[in-house]
Each structure stands twice: as structure tokens, then as C-alpha cells.
Backbone bond lengths (Angstrom), bond angles and torsions (degrees), N, CA, C in turn:
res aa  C-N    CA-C-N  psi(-1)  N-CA   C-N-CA  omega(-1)  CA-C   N-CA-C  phi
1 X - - - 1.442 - - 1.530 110.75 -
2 X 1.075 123.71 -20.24 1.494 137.12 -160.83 1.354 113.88 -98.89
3 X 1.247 103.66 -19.91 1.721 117.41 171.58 1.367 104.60 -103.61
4 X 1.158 140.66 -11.30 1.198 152.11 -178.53 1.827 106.76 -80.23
5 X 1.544 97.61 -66.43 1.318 96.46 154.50 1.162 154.84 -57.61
6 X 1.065 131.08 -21.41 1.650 156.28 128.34 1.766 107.09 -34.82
7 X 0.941 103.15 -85.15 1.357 99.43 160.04 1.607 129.28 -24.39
8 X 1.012 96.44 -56.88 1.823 107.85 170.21 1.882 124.59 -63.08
9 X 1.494 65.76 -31.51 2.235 82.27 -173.94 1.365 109.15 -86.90
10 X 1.647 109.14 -5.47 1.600 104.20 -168.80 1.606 93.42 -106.62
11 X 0.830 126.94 -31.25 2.120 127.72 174.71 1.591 106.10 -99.14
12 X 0.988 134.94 13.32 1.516 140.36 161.94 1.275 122.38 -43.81
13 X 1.315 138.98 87.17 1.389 143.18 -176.03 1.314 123.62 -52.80
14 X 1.564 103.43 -32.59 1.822 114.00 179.80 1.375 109.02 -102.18
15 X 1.487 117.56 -178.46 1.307 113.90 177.57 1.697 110.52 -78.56
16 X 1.288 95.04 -166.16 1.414 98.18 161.45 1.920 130.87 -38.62
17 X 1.531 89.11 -75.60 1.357 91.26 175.45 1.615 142.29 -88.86
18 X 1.268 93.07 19.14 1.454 131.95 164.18 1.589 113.20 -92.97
19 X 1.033 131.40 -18.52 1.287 146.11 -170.29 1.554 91.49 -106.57
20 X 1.196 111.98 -69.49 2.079 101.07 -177.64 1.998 107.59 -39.69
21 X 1.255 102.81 -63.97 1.473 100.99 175.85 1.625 113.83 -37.60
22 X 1.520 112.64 -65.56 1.563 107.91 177.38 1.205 114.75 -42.68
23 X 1.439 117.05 -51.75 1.537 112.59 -169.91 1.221 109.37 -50.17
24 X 1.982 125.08 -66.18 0.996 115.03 167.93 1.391 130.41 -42.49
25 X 1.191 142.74 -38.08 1.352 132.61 -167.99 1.307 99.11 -84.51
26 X 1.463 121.75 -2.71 1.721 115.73 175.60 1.239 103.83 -64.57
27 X 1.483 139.95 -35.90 1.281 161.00 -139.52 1.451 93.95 -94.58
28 X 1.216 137.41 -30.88 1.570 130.70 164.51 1.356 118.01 -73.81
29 X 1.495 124.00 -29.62 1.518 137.40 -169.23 2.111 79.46 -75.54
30 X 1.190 126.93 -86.69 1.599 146.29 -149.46 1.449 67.08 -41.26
31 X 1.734 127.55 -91.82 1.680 121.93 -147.02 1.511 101.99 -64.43
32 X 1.238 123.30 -2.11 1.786 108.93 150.06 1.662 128.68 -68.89
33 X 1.526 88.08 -37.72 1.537 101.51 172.89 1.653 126.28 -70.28
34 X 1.585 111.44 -26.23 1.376 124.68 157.86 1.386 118.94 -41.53
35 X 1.679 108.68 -76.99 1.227 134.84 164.75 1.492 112.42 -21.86
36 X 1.375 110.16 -66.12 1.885 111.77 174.16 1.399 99.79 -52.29
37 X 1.201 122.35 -73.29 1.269 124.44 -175.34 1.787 119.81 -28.62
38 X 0.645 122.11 -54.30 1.387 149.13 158.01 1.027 104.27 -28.87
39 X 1.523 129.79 -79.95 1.294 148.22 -174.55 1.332 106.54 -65.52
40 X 1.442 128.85 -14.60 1.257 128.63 -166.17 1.604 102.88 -112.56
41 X 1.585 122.89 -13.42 1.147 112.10 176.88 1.658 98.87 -85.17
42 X 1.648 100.56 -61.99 1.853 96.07 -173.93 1.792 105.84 -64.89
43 X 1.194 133.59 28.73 1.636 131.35 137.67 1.918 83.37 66.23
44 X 1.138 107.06 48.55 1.405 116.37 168.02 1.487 130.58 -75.32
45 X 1.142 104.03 -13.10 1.878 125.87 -176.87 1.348 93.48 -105.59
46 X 1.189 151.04 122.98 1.566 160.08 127.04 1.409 113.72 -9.41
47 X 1.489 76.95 -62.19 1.765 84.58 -172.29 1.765 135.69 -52.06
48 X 1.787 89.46 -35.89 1.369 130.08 -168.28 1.445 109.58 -85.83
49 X 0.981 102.24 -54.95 1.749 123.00 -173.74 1.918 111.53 71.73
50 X 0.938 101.35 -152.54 1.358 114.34 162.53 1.325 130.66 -42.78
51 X 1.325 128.85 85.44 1.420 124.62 -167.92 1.692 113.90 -120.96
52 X 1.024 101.43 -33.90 1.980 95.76 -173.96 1.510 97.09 -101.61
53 X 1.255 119.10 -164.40 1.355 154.46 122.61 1.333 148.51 -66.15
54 X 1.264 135.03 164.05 1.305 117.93 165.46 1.675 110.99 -87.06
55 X 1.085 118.94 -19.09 1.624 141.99 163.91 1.665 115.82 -47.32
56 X 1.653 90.35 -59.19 2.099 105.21 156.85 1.506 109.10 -42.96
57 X 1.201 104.13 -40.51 1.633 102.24 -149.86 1.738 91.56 -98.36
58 X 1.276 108.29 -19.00 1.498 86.51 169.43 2.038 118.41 -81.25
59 X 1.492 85.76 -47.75 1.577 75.61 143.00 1.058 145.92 23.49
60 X 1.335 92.20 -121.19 1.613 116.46 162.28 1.400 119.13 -50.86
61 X 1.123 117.63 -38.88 1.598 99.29 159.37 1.019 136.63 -40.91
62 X 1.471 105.61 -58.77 1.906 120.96 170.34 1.736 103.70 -35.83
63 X 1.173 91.76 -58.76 1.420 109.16 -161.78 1.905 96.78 -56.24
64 X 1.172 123.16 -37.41 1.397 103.26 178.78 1.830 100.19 -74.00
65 X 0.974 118.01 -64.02 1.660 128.77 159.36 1.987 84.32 8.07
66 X 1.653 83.68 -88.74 1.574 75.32 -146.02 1.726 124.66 -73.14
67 X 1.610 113.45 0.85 1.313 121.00 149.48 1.709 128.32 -73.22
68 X 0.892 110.73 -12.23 1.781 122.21 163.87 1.365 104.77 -67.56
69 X 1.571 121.51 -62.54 1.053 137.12 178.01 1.908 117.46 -46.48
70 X 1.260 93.64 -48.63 1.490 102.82 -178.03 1.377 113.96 -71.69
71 X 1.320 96.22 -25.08 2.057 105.90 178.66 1.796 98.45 -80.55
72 X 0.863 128.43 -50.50 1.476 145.86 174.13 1.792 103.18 -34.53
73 X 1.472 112.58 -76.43 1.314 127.33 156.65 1.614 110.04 -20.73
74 X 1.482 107.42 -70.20 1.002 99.97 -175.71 1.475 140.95 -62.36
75 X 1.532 112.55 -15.63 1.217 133.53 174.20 1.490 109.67 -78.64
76 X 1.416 137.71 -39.39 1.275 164.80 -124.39 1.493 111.26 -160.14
77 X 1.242 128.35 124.58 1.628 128.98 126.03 1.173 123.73 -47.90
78 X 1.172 96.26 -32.12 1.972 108.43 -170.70 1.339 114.60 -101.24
79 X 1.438 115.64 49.98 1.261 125.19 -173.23 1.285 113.47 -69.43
80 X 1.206 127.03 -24.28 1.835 134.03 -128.04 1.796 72.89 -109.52
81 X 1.647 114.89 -56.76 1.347 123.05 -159.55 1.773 98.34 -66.83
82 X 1.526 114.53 -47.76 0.932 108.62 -148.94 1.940 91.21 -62.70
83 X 1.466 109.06 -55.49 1.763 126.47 -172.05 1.677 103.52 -48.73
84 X 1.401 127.86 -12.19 1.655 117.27 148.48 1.055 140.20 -86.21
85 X 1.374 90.79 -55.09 1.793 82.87 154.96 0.954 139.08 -4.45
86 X 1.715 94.00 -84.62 1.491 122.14 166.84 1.321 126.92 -45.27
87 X 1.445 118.98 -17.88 2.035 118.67 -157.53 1.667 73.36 -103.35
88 X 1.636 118.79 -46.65 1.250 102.25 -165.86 1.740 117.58 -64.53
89 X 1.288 128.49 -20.70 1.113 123.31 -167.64 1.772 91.85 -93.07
90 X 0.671 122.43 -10.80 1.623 122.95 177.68 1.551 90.77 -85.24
91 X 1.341 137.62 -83.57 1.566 112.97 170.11 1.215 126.48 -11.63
92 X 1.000 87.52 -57.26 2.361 97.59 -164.30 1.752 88.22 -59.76
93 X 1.356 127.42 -47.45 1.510 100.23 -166.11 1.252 104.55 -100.98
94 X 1.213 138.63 7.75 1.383 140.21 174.66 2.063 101.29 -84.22
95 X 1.397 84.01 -57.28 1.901 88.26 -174.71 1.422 111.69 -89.32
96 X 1.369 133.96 -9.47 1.028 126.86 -169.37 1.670 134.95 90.30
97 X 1.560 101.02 -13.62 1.257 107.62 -162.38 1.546 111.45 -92.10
């Protein structure tokens, strides 16, 4: 993720906080691309028929995965710390433990 971001921060067209916004709003384009995907494996469009996979559609998951992450980064150095925390306290009240 950390080379990813670097990568991202070094060809960046906007400033800083023009870049957090993009990142985030990238995160609507990827779970748009799910959605098609989706619609394109169960042949949900008539018109279209059969177009993805379930493979596409896993995909695109990753692909939101790792734009959350990159928006995260970008908000944070402490992405890695901040994104456990967080998964762990989502356990604790999801499972109880």
C-alpha cells in the first residue's frame, strides 16, 4: 500500500487536499464498477446479457479494498495502525469477544 501511495503522491495533479477528496470519491467509481459487475455476471441487463464473471466481480472488490486503503493512507501515515484498530473493534462488537 505504501508504494502504491508514493506512487500516487508523485503524479498527483491536485494538491494535497484535493487529492484526499479524489481518492475518496474514487471509492464510488470501484463500488460502481462492482455493481456492473454484478449485473453483468447474473446477465441482469436484457440488452447486454452475460458480460462479467464472478472472478470480475471479485475483482472489483479488491479493487475497492485497495482504494479505501489508498484514501486511508492518504489521510494518515498511520493507516496500517489506524485500519486495526478499527477491524478489531468491529470484531469485538460483531462477535462479542
Amino acid at each position: 500500500m505504501a508504494r502504491l501511495h508514493s506512487w500516487l503522491e508523485e503524479h498527483r495533479p491536485a494538491d494535497r487536499e484535493d487529492a484526499l477528496l479524489l481518492r475518496v470519491l474514487k471509492l464510488s467509481e470501484e463500488v460502481g464498477e462492482v455493481a456492473q459487475a454484478v449485473i453483468g455476471a447474473t446477465g441482469q441487463n436484457p440488452r447486454k446479457g452475460t458480460t462479467h464473471t464472478w472472478d470480475d466481480v471479485r475483482s472489483e472488490l479488491c479493487d475497492v479494498v485497495i482504494t479505501a486503503l489508498v484514501a486511508l493512507r492518504t489521510m494518515t501515515p498511520d493507516a496500517r495502525e489506524v485500519f486495526g484498530a478499527h477491524l478489531e473493534g468491529v470484531v469485538k462488537r460483531s462477535l462479542g469477544s
